[in-house]
N, C-alpha and C positions, 0 to 999 in steps of 0.2 A: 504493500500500500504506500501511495504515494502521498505526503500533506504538502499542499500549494497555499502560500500566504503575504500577502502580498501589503505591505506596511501595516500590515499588524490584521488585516482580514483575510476572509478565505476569497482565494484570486479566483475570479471570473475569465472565462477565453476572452472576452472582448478589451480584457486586463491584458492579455498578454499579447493581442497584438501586434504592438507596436517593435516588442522586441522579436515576434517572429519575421513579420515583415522588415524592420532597418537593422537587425541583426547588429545594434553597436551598444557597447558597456563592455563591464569589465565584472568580477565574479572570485569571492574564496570557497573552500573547501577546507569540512574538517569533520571529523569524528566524533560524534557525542557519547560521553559514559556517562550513565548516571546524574545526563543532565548539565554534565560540565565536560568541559576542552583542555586542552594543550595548547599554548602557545596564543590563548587571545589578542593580546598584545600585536603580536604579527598580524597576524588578521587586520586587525583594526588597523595598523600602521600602512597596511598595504591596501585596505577598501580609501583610507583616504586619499594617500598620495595619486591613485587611480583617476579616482572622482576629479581633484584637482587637474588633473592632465587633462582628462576626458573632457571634464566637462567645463571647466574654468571653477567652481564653487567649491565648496568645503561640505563638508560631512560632519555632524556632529556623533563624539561615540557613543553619547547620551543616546541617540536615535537608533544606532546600530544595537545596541545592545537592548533596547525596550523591544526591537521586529526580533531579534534572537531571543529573548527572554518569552515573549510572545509564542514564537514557534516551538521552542521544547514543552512548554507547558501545555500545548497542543496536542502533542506527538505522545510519541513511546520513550523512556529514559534514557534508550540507546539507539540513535540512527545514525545516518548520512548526512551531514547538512551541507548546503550549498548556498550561500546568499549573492546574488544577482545583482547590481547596482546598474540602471536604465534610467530613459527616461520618455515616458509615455509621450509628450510634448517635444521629444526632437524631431526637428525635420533638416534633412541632410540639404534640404536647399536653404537653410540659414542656419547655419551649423554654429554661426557662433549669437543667435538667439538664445538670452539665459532662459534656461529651462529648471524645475524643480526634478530633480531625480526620484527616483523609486526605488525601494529596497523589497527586491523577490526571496523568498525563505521556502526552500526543498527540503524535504524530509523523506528521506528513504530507507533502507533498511539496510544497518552498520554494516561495513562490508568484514571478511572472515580474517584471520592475525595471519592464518596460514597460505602462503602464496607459492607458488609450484615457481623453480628459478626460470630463468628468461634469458631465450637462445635470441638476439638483436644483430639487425643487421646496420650499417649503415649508409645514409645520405645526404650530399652535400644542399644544408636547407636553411635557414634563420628565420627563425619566425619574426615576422614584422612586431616595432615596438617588442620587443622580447622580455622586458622586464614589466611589462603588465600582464597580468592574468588576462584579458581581455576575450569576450566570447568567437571571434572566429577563430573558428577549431577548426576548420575545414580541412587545410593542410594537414594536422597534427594528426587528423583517423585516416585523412587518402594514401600517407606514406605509410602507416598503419597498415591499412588492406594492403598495401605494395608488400610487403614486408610477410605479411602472414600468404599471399600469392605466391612468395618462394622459398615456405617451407619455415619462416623465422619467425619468432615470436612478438615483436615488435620492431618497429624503429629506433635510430640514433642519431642523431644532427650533427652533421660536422660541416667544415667550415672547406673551402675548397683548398687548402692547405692540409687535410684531414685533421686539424684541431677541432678536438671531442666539444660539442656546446650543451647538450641535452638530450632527452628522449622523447618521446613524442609527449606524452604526460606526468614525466617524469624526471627527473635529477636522478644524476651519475656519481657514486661514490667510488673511487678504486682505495685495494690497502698492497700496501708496500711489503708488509711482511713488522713493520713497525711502525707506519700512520697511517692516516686517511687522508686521502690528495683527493680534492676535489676540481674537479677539471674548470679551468677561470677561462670565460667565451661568452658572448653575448646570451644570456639566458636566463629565463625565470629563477628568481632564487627562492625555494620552495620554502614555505613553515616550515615540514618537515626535516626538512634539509638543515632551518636553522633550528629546530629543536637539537636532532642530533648532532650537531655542532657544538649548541650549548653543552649537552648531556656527556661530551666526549671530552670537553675543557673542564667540565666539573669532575671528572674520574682521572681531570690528568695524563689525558692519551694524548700523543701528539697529532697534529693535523696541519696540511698546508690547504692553501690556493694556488694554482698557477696552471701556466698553459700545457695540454698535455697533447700530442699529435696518437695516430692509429697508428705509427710506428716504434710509440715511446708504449704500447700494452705489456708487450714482453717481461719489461719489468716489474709487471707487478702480479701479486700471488692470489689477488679476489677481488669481484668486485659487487655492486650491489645497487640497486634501483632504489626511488625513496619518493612517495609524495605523500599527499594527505589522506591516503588509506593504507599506509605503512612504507613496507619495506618489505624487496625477496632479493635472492643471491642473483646475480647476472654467469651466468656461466660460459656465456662466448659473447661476442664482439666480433663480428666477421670471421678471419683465420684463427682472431687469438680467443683461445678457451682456458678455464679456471673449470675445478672441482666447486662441490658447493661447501664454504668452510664456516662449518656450525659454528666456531668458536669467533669468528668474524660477527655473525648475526647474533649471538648469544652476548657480545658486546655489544653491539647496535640498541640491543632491547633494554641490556642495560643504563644506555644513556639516557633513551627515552623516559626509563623509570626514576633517573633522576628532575623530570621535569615535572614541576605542582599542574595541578587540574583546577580552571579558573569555571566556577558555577556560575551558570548563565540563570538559572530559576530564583 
């Protein structure tokens, strides 16, 4: 079951038009337990800075968090959520017509801890605007289907240099054998990504940034996918393949576990 609500009611289709038809905003993702999250903060940092691009105006978090608090108390304790930031009143022929935006709130059903690893292939692709969540996803599932067409679990974005950028929905961790190198490319930086980043400075494991090429895999002993319905092992990359290493993911979960859960109710 799906709950649709839309600043704080339940959304009508002739609500959602506007985002079916101009297809423009931007949108988080995150996982409810027991009514609370991970990483709010990110969330909220990343619906405003968005809005602000998108649309010229500001976001208050007082708002975001009265449609979120709205939507869990609606739902089931544990779901999917998804909040949508649009505006029913834009019209791409006065694009810079202030407009009041809209906040859409999905509720679905939590997705499983358990992820089978992920054989990726890759393609040279950068998603437009790359550091906003934004809704055209278009590209993100058609190299998707490309990818599962021949035989791979997913896609990987690289850059025509074959510097690693992202996955199609996802952020790329590799581990050295002694850090987590996360590959620096034009690319969404996930909550996720920066939960376990937090969770990985808090345990005192080391970690870099920097730029990593399809030639520089060799060197390293694991690697592992990450967005806002977890984490699973990656175990190939095109030519280059990894084992799946439990003790790699059995830290990952750890860091997580050092991150507080912020109550939306």
């Amino acid at each position: 079951m799906v709950i649709t609500r839309l600043n704080g009611r339940d959304a009508s289709a002739d609500d959602l038009r506007a985002l079916a038809i101009g297809n423009y905003g931007h949108f988080t993702a995150m996982q409810v337990r027991g009514r609370a999250v991970q990483g709010l903060r990110h969330h909220l940092d990343r619906l405003q800075a968005a809005t602000r691009e998108l649309f010229s105006t500001e976001l208050d978090q007082d708002r975001i968090r009265e449609v979120l608090r709205d939507a869990v108390c609606a739902g089931p304790g544990d779901s999917s959520l998804r909040l949508t930031v649009f505006a029913r009143g834009f019209d791409y022929r006065h694009a810079l017509r202030p407009v009041e935006v809209d906040l859409l709130v999905t509720l679905s059903p939590p997705t499983s801890p358990d992820k089978p690893p992920l054989r990726v292939k890759s393609y040279v692709f950068t998603r437009p605007l790359p550091h906003i969540k934004h809704v055209g996803t278009f590209p993100l599932f058609h190299h998707r289907r490309l990818a599962l067409q021949d035989g791979w679990d997913d896609a990987l974005f690289v850059g025509q240099d074959g510097q690693l950028i992202e996955g199609s929905i996802w952020n790329l961790g590799l581990w050295d054998g002694q850090q987590v190198v996360w590959p620096e490319g034009p690319a969404l930086r996930g909550t996720n990504e920066r939960l376990i980043a937090d969770g990985l400075a808090a345990l005192g494991i080391p970690q870099s940034s920097r730029v990593v090429r399809l030639d520089d895999l060799t060197a390293f002993q694991a690697a592992f996918a990450s967005n806002a319905s977890g984490f699973q092992a990656v175990t190939a990359i095109d030519q280059a393949s990894w084992p799946v290493d439990a003790a790699l993911l059995g830290l990952l979960e750890r860091a997580l576990a050092t991150q507080t859960w912020d109550a939306l109710d």
